[in-house]
N, C-alpha and C positions, 0 to 999 in steps of 0.2 A: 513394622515394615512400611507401611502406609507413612509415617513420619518419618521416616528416611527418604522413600521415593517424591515426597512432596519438599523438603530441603534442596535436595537436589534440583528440582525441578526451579525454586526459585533464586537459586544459588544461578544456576544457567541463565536464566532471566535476569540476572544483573550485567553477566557477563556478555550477553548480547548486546543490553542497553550501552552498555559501555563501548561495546567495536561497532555499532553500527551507526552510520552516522545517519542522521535527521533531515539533511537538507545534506547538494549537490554542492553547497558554498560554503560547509563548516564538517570537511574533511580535512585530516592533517597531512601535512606536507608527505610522511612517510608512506600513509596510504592513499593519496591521492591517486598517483599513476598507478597503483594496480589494481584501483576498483573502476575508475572511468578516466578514458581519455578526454582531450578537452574537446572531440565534437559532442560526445558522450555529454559532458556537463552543459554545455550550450544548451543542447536537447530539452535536457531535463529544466534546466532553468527556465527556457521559453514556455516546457507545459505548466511548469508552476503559475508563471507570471499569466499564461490562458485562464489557466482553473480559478486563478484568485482574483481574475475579472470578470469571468463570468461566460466567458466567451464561449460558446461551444470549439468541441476537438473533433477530429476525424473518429469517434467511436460512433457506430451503430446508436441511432437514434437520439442523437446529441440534440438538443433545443427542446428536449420535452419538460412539460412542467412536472412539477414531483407527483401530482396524482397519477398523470400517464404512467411514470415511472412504475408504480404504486402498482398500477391495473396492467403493466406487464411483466413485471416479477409472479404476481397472482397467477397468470398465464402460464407461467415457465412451468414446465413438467419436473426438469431437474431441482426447483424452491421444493415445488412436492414430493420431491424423493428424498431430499434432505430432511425434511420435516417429518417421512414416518419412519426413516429411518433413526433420526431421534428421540 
């Protein structure tokens, strides 16, 4: 059983890989217009092109360095609830 439900599982995980696309600019023409319109892909292009300069974004507490990061995840109640509940 366990070898069946795990086949399946990565049988799915191909089938995802495969229809979802990776980036906003290497979707195919057939799926283009029903996953994002073109303000939609602008959007998304422009937060790539932020994130992969560095730039901070409109998220809550954007400019922090990794250790702040680091010392407010620690903080988070919800990190701690996942963690005993795992």
């Amino acid at each position: 059983m366990y070898l069946f439900a795990g086949s399946v599982t990565i049988l799915w995980a191909f089938v995802i890989l495969a229809l979802v696309p990776d980036s906003p600019f290497r979707l195919s023409s057939a799926m283009s217009g029903r996953i994002f319109n073109e303000e939609d892909r602008r959007l998304l292009a422009k937060r790539a092109q932020d994130k992969s300069e560095g730039e901070p974004t409109e998220v809550e507490g954007a400019g922090l360095s990794r250790w702040q990061e680091i010392g407010q995840a620690a903080r988070d109640p919800m990190i701690w609830l996942f963690a005993l509940m795992g």
